[in-house]
DRENVEX-428209 format. One record per residue: x, y negated, z negated of N, C-alpha, C, O, CB in turn; residue in one letter. Coordinates in steps of 0.001 Angstrom, whole numbers, plus 500000, padded with zeros to 6 digits. Last residue first. Glycine has a CB too. Layout:
N
XYZXYZXYZXYZXYZa ...
***
This chain:
103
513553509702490170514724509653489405515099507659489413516083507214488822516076510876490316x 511214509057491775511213509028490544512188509342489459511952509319488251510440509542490416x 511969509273494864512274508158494019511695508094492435511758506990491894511764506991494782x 512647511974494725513617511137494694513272509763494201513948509136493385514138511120495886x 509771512699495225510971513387493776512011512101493290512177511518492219512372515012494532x 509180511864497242508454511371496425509461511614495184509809510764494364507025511964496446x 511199513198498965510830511787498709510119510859497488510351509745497020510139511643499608x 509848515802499032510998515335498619511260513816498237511522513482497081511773515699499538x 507569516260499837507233515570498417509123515230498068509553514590497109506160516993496973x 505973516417502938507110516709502365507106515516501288506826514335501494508341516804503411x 503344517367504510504004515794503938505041516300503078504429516782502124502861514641502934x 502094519121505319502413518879506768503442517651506150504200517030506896500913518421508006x 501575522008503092501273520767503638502189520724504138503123521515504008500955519706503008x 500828524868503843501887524285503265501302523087503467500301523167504179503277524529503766x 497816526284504287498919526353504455499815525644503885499496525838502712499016526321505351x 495193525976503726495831526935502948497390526625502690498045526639501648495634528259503632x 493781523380504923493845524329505107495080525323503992495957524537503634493938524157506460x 493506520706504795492411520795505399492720522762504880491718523362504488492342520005507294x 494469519273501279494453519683502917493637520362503231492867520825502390495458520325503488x 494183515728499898493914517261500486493953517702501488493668517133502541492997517722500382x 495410513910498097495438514213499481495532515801499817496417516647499935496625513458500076x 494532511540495528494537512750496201494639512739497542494141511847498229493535513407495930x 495285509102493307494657509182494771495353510887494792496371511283494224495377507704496247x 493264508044490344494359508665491151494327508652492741493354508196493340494416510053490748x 492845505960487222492641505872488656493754507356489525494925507506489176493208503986489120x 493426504323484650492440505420485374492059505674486354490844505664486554491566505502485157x 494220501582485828494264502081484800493424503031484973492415502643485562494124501353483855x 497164498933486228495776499802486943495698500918485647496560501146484798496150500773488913x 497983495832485124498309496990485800497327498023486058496253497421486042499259497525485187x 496880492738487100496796493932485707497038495414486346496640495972487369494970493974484811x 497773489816488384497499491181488556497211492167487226497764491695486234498656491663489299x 497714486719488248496463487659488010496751489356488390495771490045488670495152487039489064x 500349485980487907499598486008487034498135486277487316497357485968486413499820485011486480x 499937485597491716500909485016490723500322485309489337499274484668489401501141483403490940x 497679487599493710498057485872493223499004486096491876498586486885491029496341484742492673x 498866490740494702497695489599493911498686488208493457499836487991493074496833490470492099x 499429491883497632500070491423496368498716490569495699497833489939496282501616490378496694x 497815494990499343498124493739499148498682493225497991498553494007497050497214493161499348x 495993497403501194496621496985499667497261495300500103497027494698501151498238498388499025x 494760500345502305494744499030502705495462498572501096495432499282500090493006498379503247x 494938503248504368494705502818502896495082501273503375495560500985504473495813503667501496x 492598505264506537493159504046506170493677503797504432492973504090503465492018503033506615x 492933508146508189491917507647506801492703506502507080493583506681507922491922508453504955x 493297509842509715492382509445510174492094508712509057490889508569508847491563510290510715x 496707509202509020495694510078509815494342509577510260494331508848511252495391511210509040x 496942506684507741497829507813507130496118508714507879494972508779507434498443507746504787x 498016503240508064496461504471509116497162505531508642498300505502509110496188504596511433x 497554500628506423498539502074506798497521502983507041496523503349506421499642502766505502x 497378497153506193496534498352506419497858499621506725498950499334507215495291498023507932x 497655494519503897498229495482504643497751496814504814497668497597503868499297495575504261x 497427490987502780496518492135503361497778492974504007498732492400504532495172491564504630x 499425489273501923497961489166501639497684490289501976497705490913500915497114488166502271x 502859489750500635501986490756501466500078490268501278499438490958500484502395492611500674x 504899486594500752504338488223499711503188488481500555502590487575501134503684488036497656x 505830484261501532506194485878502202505997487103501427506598488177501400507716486046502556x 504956482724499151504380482898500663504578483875501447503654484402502066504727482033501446x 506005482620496854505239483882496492504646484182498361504161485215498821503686483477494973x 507669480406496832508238481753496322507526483068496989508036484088497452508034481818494677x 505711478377496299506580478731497724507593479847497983508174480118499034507398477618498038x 502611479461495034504428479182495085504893479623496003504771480718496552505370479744494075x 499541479129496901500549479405496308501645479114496505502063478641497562500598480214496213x 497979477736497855497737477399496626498560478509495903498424478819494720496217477298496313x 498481477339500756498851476265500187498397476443498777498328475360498196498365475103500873x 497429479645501341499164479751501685499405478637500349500107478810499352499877479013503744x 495062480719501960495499480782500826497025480759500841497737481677500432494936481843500237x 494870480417505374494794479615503888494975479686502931495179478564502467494144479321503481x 498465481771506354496665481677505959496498480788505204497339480267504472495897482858505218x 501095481008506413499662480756507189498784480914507494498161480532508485499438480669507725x 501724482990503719502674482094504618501619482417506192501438483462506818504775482835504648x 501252485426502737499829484414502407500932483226503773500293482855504758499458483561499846x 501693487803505969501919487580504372500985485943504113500275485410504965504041487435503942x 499859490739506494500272489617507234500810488694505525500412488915504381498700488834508449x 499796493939508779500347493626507557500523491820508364500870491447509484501998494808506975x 498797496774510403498635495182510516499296495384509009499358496392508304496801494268510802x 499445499364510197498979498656511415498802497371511483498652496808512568497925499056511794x 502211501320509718501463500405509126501078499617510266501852499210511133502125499683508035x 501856504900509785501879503863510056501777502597509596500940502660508696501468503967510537x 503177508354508103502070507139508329502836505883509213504058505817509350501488506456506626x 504717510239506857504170509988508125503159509083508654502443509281509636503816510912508418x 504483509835504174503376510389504638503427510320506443502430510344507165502118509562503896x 506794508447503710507042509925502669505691510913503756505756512106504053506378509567500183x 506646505891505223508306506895505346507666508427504693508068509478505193510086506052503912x 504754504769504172504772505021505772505778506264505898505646507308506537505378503555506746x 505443504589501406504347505399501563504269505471503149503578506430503493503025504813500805x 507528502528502141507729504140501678506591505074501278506810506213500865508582504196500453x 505705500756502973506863501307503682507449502467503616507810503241504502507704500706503525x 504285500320500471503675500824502302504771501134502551504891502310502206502993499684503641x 506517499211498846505471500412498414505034501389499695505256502579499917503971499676497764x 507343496597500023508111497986500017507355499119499543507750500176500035509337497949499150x 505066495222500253505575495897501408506871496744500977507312497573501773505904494822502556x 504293494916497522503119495527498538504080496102499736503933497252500151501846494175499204x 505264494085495371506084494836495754505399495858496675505622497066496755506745495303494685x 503781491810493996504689491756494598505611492809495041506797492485495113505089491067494115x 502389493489492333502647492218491735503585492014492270504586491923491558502754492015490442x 499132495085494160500747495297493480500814493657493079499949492803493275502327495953494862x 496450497282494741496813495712494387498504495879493851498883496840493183495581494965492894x 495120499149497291495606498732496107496247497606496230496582496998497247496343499582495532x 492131500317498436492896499030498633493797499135497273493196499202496201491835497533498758x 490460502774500342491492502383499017492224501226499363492861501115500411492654503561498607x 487200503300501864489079503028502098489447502621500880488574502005500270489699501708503276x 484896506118502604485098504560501987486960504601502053487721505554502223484252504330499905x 482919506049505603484058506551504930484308505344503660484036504144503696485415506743506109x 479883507614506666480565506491506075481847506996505405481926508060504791479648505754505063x 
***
């Protein structure tokens, strides 16, 4: 059994994946926004092209995430993600990126 990471954002699900696709060599395999699902009609017409569900296949693992409804998100709190390697060597994911966007 594997278990998968879903994180939650307050609207900023598809640029997050994107640059978690860009820094990890990753993919994003499905992504769909609340704009025609059902939960379309009980949100602001603002909020419809925000991210319900989005999967990124980063190797053999999945991470999955999405925007939360309008005033229900909370920011996160004790939590990390790790990415280990299989082997000694350098890793295969270049952290430049990551640097950069924390300036």
């Amino acid at each position: 059994m594997q278990l998968s990471t879903h994180l939650l954002f307050d609207g900023q699900c598809e640029a997050a994946f994107q640059f978690y696709a860009r820094c990890l060599g990753a993919k994003i395999t499905f992504s769909t926004p609340y704009a025609g699902s059902p939960a379309e009609q009980q949100m602001p017409a603002e909020w419809r092209d925000r991210v319900l569900h989005s999967t990124l296949q980063v190797g053999d693992r999945v991470l999955m995430g999405g925007d939360c409804p309008p005033g229900r998100y909370q920011s996160p709190q004790g939590f990390s993600v790790s990415m280990p390697s299989r082997t000694r060597r350098r890793p295969s994911v270049s952290f430049t990126p990551w640097r950069k966007a924390e300036k």
